[in-house]
N, C-alpha and C positions, 0 to 999 in steps of 0.2 A: 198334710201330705195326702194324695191321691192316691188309693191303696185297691189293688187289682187282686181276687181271689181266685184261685182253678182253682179245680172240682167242688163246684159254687152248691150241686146237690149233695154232697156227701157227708157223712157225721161232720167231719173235720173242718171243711168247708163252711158249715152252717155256723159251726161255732165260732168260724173266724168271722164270717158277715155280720152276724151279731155282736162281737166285739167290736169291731170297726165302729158298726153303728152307734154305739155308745160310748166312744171314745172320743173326747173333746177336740181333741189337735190331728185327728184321720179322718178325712173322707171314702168313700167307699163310691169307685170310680167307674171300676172293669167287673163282672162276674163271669168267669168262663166255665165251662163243660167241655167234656168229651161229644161228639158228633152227635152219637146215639141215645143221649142222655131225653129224658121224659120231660126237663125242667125247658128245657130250650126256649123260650119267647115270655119265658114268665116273670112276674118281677123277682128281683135278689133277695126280697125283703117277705116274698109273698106266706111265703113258714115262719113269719111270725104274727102275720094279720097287718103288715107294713107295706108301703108303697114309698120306695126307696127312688122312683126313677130310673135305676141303673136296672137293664132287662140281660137276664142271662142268655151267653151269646157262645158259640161256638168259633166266633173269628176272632184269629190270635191275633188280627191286625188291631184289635182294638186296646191292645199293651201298651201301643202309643200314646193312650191315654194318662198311663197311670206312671207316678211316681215308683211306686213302687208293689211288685206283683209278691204274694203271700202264697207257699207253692204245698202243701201235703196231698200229695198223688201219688207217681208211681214214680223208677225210673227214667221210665221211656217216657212218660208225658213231662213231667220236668224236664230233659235237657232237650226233649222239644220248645216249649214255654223260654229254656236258658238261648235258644238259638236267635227267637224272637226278640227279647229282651236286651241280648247286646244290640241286634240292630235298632232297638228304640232309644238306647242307653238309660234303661229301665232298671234300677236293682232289683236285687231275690232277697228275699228269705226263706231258707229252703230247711223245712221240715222232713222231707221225706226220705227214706230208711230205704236200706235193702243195692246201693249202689256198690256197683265193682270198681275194683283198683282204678283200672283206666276212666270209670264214669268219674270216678272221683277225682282224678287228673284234669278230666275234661273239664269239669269245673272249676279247679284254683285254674287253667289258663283264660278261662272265661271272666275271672274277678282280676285280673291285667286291665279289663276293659272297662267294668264297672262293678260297684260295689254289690258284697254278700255276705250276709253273715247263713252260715251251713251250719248245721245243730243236726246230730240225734233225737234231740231232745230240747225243747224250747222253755220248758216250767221250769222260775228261776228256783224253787227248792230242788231240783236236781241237779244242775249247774252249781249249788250251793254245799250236794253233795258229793261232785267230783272232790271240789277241794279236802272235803271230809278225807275222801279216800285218799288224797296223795299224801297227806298226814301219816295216817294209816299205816301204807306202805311204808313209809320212811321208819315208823318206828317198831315196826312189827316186819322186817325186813328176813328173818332168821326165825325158824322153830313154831312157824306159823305155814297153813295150808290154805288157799283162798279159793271158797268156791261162791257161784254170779249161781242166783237163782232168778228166771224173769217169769212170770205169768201176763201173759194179754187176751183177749176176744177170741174168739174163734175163725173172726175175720182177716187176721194180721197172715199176712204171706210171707213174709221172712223170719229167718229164726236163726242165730239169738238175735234179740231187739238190737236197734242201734245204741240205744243205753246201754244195754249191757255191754256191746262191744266197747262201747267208747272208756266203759269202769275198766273193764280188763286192761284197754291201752294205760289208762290211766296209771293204774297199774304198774302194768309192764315197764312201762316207763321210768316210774320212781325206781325200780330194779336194775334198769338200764339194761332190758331185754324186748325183742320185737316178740310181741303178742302171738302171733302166727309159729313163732318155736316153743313158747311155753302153752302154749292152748290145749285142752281136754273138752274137744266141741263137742263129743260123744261116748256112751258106757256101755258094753253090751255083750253079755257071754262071760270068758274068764280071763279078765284084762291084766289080771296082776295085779301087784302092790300099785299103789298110787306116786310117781313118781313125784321127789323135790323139787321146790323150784316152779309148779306147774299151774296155772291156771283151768280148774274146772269150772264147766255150764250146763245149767240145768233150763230147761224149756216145757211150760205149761201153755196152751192153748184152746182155750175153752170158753163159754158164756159171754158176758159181757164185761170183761174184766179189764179196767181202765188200762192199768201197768200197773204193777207191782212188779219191785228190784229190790232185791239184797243181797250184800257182798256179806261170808263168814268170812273171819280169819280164826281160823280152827287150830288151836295149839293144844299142850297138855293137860289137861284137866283145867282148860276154859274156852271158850268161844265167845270173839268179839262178832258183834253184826250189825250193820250199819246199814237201814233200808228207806224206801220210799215209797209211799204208794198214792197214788191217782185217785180220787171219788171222782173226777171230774175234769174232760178235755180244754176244760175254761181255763187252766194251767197253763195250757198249750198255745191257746190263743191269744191270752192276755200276757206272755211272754213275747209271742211273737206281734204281737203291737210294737211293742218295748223294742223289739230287733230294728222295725222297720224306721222308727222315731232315732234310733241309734245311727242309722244311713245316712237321714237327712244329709249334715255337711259332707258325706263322704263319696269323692268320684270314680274310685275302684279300689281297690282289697279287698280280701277274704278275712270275713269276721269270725268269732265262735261266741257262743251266747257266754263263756268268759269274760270274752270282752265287755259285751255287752252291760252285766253285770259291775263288771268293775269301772266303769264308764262313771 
């Protein structure tokens, strides 16, 4: 597969180009940037002593090249990239956090046209750990309290992580409640007893701190806690390889790196 990067300079970025590059059954096609970006004219490959060919480009028209574009940016530069992409009939994999209700609409109408698998979270050991937690919840349903602890970089602009959002739905879910009614996004002052039933979130942002996630379930005289954590964004990349090789025969739907997994 021909596999297209944005934000070709970024942590994230760099580590998708490097996966690619080493992955038997991907090519590495597109490298895109933001306008303003320092890398613009240079090779994709050039951070790591490599001459790949493919020169990072600021033109989205060059999606038409790839099979498939690997997206961890922002929101507004992804359902830019998403706009391009149906016109090329280009699939996503879309890594990137932090989208609103409607952004997130706009994209399952966008996967009508062509394929996406859309993740929080791309590293099949977290994906590995939803399933943990729908478990969980089923048997820990009663007499149990569940609070989402995330830590990340000091870089990360959204808060809570899309992981830990996605724990909580998970969650909520097995309860058969929408997350948005039992949620405790914040603590502060004298909030009272801690209500049943509720999903608490706790938020650390500091250093260089890959992710780290833990879900407690806090009962009487025990605490279950089932967590994850990151040494390394290669998690993220070498998942989302995994999503895009998932695509191949697919001409549109919206995936979740579940599927992908259970593939």
């Amino acid at each position: 597969m021909r596999i297209a990067i944005s934000g070709a300079n970024g942590r994230m970025g760099r580590m998708l180009i490097e996966a690619v590059l080493q992955h038997p059954d991907l090519t590495l096609a597109v490298a895109i940037d933001h306008a303003g970006s320092p890398s613009l004219g240079q090779d994709a490959g050039a951070f790591l002593g490599q001459q790949t060919g493919v020169t990072i480009s600021a033109d989205i028209e060059q999606l038409q090249y790839a099979d498939c574009l690997i997206d961890f940016t922002r929101p507004e530069g992804t359902l830019h990239y998403l706009e391009a992409c149906k016109r090329f009939g280009t699939k996503m994999v879309i890594g990137t956090t932090g989208f609103s209700t409607e952004e997130k609409q706009t994209i399952e109408k966008a996967a009508e046209q062509i394929a996406i698998v859309f993740a929080p979270n791309m590293s099949v050991g977290v994906n590995a750990t939803l399933k943990l937690l729908a478990l969980a919840a089923q048997l820990l349903n009663t007499g149990y309290d569940v609070e989402i602890f995330e830590a990340h970089h000091r870089h990360k602009v959204d808060a809570p992580s899309g992981t830990a959002l996605i724990m909580g739905e998970v969650i909520a879910n097995e309860w058969g409640k929408n997350l948005n009614d039992i949620a405790d996004w914040a603590r502060h002052g004298h909030t009272g007893a801690r209500e049943e039933g509720h999903i608490g979130f706790s938020v650390v942002r500091g250093g260089d701190i890959i992710g780290d996630h833990t879900v407690m379930f806090c009962g009487t005289g025990e605490r279950i806690e089932i967590s994850h954590k990151s040494s390394s964004r290669s998690t993220y990349a070498q998942g989302s390889c995994r999503a895009a090789l998932f695509l191949k025969d697919k001409a549109n739907g919206l995936f979740s790196m579940s599927d992908v997994i259970s593939a």
